[in-house]
N, C-alpha and C positions, 0 to 999 in steps of 0.2 A: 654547668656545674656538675663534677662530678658527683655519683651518688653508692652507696653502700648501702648493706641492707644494717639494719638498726637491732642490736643487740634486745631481748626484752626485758631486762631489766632496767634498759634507758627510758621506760614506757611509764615507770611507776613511781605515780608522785608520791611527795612527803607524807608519813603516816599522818600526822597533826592537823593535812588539811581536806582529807577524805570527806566528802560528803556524799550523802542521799541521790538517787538522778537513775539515767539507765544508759544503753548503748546501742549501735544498731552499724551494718551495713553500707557501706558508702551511696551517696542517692544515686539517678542515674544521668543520663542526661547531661545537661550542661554540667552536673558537678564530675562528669567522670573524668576529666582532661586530669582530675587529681588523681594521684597514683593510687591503688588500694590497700598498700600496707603500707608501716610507717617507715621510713627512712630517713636516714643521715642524708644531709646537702652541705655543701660546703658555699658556701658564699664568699664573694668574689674581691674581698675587702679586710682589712685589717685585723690587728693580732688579735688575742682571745685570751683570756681573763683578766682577773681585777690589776686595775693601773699600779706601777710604782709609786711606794710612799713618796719618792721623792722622783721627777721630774716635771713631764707636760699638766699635769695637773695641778700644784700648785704653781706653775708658773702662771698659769692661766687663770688664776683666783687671785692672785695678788698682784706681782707684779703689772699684769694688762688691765687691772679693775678699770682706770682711768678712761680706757683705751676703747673698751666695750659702751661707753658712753655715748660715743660719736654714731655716727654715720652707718659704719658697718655694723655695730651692735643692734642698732636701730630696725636693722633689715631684719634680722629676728624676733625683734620683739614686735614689728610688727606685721607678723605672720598668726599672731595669737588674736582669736576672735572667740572671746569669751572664755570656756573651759576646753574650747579646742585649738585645733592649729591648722590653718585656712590658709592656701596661695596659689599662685598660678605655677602648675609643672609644666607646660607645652606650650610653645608656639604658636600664636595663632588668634589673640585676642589684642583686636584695637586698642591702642594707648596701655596696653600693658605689657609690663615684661615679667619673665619670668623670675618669682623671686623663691620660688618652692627648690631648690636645686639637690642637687645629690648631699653636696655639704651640710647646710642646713638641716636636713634630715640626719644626717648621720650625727650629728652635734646635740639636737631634738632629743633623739633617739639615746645616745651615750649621758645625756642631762640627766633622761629617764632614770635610766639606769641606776644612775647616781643618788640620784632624787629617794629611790626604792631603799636604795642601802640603807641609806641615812634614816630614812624612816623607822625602818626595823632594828636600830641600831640604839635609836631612841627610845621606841615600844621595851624593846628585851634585854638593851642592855650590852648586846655582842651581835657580831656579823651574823654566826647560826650560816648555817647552811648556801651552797650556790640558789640568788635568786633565780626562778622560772618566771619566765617571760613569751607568753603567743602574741602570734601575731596576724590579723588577718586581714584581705583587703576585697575593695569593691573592681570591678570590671575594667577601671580606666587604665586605655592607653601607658598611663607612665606608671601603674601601680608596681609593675615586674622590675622595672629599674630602680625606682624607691625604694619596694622591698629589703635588695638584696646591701644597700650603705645602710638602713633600720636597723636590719640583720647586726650590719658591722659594728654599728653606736653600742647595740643594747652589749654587745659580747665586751666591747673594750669597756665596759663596764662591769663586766666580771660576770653576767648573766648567761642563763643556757635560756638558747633559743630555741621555738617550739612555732615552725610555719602551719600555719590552719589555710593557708593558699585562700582560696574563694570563698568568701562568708558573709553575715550580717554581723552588724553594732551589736547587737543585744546576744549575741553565739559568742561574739568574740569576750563580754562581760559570763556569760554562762561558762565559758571554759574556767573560771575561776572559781567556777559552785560545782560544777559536774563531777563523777567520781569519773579516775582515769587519768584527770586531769588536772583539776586543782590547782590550776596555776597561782602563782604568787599576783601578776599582774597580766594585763592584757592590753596589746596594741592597735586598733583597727586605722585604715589607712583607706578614708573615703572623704567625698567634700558633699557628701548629701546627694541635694537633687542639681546641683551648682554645673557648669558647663561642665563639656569632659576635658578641657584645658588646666580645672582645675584639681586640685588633690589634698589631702590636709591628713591628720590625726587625731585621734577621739583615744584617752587615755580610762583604764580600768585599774581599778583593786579591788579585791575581794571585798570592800565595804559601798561599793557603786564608781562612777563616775571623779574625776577629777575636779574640782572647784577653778573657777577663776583664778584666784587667788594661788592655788596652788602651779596651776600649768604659768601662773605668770614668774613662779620663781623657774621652772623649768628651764622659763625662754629666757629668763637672764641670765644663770648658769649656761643653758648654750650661748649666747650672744659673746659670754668672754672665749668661749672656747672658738669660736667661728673665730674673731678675733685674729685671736693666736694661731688661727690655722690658716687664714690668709697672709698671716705675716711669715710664713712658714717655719711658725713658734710650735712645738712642744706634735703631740698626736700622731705621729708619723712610723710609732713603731711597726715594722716589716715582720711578720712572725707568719706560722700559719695562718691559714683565714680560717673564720669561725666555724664551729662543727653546728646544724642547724638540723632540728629535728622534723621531718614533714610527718603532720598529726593529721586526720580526720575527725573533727569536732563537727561538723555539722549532721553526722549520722547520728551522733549521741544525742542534739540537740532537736533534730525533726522527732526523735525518739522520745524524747521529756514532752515534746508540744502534742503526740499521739495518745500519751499516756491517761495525758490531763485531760484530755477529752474523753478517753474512754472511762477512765476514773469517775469525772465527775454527772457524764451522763447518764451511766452505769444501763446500756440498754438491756431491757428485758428477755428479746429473742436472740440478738446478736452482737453480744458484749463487743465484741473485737472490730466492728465492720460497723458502728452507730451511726455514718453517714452515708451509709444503703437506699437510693430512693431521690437524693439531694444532688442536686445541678449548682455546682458553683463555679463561678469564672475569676480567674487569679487576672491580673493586670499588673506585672511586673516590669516593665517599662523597658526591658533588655538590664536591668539591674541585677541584684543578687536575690529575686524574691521568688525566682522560679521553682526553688526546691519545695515551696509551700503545698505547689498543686501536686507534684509530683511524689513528694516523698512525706507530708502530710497526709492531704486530703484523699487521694488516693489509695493508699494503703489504709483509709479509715473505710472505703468502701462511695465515696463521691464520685460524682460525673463530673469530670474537669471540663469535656470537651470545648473550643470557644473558646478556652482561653488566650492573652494577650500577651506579645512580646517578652515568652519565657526565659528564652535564649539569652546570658548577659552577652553584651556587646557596650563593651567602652566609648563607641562613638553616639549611643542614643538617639539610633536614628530615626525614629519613632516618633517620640516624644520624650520629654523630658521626666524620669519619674519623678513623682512629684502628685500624695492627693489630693492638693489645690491645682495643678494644674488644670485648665481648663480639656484639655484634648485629652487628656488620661480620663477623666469623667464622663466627658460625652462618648470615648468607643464604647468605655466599660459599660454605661449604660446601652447604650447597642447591644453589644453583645448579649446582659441578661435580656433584653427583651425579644432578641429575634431568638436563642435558643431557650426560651421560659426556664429562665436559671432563677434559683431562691435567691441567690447572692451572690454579688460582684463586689469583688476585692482589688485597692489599688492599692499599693506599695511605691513607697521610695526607694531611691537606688540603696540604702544600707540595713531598710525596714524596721530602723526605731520609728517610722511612720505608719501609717495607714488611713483607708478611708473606705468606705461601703458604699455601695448599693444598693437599694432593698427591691421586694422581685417586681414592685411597681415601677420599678427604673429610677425612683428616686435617690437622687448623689446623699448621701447622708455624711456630710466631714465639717469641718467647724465648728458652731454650736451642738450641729443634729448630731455628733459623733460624740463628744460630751455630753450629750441631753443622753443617747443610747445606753454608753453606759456607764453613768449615772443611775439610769432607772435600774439595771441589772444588779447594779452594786447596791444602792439602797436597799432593795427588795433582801437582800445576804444580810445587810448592815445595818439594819435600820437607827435615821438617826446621823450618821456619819457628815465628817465633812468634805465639801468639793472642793478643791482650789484650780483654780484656772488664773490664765494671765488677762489683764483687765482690758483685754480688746472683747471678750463677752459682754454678750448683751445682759439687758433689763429681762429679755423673754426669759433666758439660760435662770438665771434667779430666781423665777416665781416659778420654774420648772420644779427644781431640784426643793426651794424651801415647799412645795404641796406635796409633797412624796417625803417628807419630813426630814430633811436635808438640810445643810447651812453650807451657804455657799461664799468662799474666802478669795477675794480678788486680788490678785499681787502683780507684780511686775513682770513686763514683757521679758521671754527668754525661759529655754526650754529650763532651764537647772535651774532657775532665780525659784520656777512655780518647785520643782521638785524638791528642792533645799528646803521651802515653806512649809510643804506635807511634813517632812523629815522633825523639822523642828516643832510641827503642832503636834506630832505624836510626842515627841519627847517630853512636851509640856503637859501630856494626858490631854490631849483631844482626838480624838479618835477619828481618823482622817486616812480612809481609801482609796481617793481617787485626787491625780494630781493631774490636771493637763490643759495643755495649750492647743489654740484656736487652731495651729498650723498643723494638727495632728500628733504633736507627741502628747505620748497618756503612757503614764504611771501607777501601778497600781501596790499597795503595801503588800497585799497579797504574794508578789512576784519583787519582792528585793528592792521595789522603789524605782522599778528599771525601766525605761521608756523603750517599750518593745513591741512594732507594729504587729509583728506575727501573735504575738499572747492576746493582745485585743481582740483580734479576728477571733482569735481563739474563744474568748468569753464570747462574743457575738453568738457563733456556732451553738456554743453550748444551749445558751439560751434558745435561739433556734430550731435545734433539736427539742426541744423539753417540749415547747410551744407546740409543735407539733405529736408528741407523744401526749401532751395534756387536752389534745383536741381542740386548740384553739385554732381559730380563722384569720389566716392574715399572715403574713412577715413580720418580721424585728423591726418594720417602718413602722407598724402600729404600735410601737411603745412609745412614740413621741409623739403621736400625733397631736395631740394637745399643746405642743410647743410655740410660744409665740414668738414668729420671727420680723424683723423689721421689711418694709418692704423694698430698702433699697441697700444694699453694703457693698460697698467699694475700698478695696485694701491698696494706697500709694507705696509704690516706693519711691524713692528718689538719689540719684546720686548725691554725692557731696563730692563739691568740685577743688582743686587746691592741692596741696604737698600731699600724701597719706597720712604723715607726722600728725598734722594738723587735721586731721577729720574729726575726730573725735572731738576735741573744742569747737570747732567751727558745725557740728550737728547739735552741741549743747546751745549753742549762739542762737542757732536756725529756731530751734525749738522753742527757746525764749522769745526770742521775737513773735512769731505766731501767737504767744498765750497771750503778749500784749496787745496785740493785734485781736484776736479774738475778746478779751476783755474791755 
């Protein structure tokens, strides 16, 4: 792709959505492959601004409704797993094929778009202004090719595009709070800790996360359009290809995670440097969680050295990030124990996860990552309530209610628990912490956002403190009182059959068992 250098008035979001935040220097390391100023890209795919009143667009809503029904509408809708969009991009996984393809995305993508219009059209009443749209992805293999048809969707929907190249989930939501940036929305383009065959999409607006409910109208608006574009109906306009902005968000964003630590630790001798003295070990799995040690902890004044698979690498040849994984736990403990590190950190490949160590090399994720902070947040909150998803145990309850907590069990799935918090504040209950066994945590404090690096970040904090208030021991000793079951074993299992069909046929499964168990 050709590139130009970026006028700076292209640089400066809308006055109306300016917020609070800071900026900073691009990291180094594995982020420098990004360029260091901002620039124009041109991407390698279809025309650029808002569709005509009249052609591929309504044709593709009316006359193929029918159409999107069958088979190929199907292939889209089921790419949608839950409030995201999940499939396979590469070659190379038994009995599947790839259904994530260029189309797909670019249709996803262009749905967005659409989706965004319409919304604000509703809110205000009129179109207002070209939406802004980032976009950022995780290390895999097909992320550079998916990018750049993304690219093309969001533009044929009339949107200015804004590449943030290498990032995490919860940066890619922050570019929507940060001043600089202020995006209208935000794209991230990761499939978790999932093979590297696979690839999906994780949708933002400035008010959190996309709902189920919502990204399912997305994917039937694209399903008509896939449709129409295999039938080679309507979408095909030839124009320039889209003008795309490369942005550095993740300087601004290790910048806000520095802040908060110095802010809130506020050290007596050396404001700037509070983690002066402090051995921590990052375990980023070759995913996107490398910047943490580097353009965090580092610049706080931390001994990274020891750290684990900084570097991202798309093939994951490591291990899979992941802080349930078992081998992401066991090195990480290695490591803090042969370099006497305070604390080990594991990250998933997008880093709305995370999990700990404490310096007695205990894994602390699941309940004990809940149970942690829990105690941290009660101790600010007192009172407050916990929600988690109801794979926690009986111990997690008598934890939280002695610390004088109430703790609210809801359904599996990272957004089902965050939608919960959301809705018991609104109802006046006072509700801090949201999070699920598998390591997403939510906190009110931070926008509701399930973001492994702000976790750490409380851990730390407290950490610090603990040690400036002369106490003996690690962040493991805020749990210790937690009573855990002596055996937990987490199944998965496939479900076998059409994919159409899975979804009833796990409803079937599940049923049966409860009979079976009753």
């Amino acid at each position: 792709m050709a590139t130009i250098a970026a006028p700076p008035a292209a640089l400066q979001p809308c006055e109306h959505a300016r917020r609070p935040g800071g900026a900073l220097r691009p990291p180094p390391r594995a982020w420098s492959g990004r360029r260091r100023c901002c620039q124009v890209i041109r991407a390698t795919a279809s025309s650029r601004g808002r569709p005509a009143a009249t052609g591929s667009g309504q044709l593709e809503s009316t006359t193929l409704g029918a159409s999107a029904g069958g088979e190929d509408g199907d292939v889209i809708r089921r790419l949608q797993n839950g409030p995201d969009v999940r499939g396979v991009a590469l070659e190379g996984e038994k009995g599947r094929a790839v259904d994530l393809t260029p189309l797909a995305v670019e249709v996803i993508g262009e749905s967005f778009g659409e989706w965004l219009r319409d919304q604000r059209r509703e809110r205000e009443g009129e179109e207002g202004e070209q939406l802004r749209v980032s976009v950022g992805r995780d290390p895999r293999l097909s992320g550079s090719r998916l990018s750049a048809v993304l690219f093309a969707g969001l533009a044929k929907a009339g949107c200015a595009v804004f590449d943030m190249g290498l990032a995490t989930t919860p940066a890619c939501f922050m570019s929507t709070i940060l001043p600089r940036f202020s995006y209208d929305a935000s794209i991230m383009m990761t499939a978790s800790h999932l093979p590297y065959t696979r690839n999906g999409l994780k949708f933002f607006t400035k008010r959190g996360g996309l709902s189920s409910v919502e990204v399912e109208g997305i994917c039937d608006r694209a399903a008509r359009k896939y449709v129409a574009r295999k039938m080679g109906l309507g979408g095909g306009g030839l124009g320039m290809p889209p003008v795309v902005m490369r942005v550095d968000l993740m300087s601004a964003y290790a910048q806000h995670l520095r802040d908060i630590i110095k802010e809130r630790v506020a050290h007596p001798t050396h404001y700037d440097t509070p983690l002066e003295g402090f051995k921590v070990i990052v375990n980023a799995g070759n995913g996107c969680g490398g910047f943490f040690a580097w353009d965090v902890l580092e610049k706080l004044g931390a001994d990274t050295t020891g750290s684990l698979h900084l570097e991202p690498d798309g093939m994951f040849p490591n291990h899979m990030p992941n802080p349930e994984d078992a081998t992401a736990m066991s090195l990480t403990r290695g490591a803090v124990l042969s370099r006497g590190a305070d604390l080990g950190v594991v990250f998933d490949t997008d880093v709305d996860r995370s999990g700990v160590v404490d310096d007695a090399g205990a894994a602390i994720n699941g309940d004990r990552l809940i149970a942690l902070i829990s105690a941290i947040v009660l101790a600010e909150h007192p009172g407050t309530t916990v929600v988690t998803d109801a794979r926690a145990g009986d111990g997690l309850t008598r934890f939280i209610e002695a610390r004088g907590g109430r703790h609210c069990l809801y359904r599996v799935g990272y957004r089902n628990v965050i939608d919960k918090g959301m809705q018991l504040n609104a109802d006046g209950v006072e509700t801090h912490v949201m999070m699920e066994t598998t390591g997403h945590g939510a906190l009110r404090e931070n926008h509701f956002l399930d973001d492994g690096a702000y976790m750490v970040v409380k851990i730390i904090i407290e950490m610090v403190r603990m040690r400036l208030a002369g106490l003996e021991g690690g962040v493991g000793g805020l749990i210790r009182d937690l009573e855990e079951p002596a055996e937990s074993v987490l199944l998965r299992m496939d479900i076998v059959g059409e994919p159409k069909s899975a979804k009833q046929r796990g409803i079937e499964a599940v049923e049966a068992f409860k009979k079976y168990i009753e």
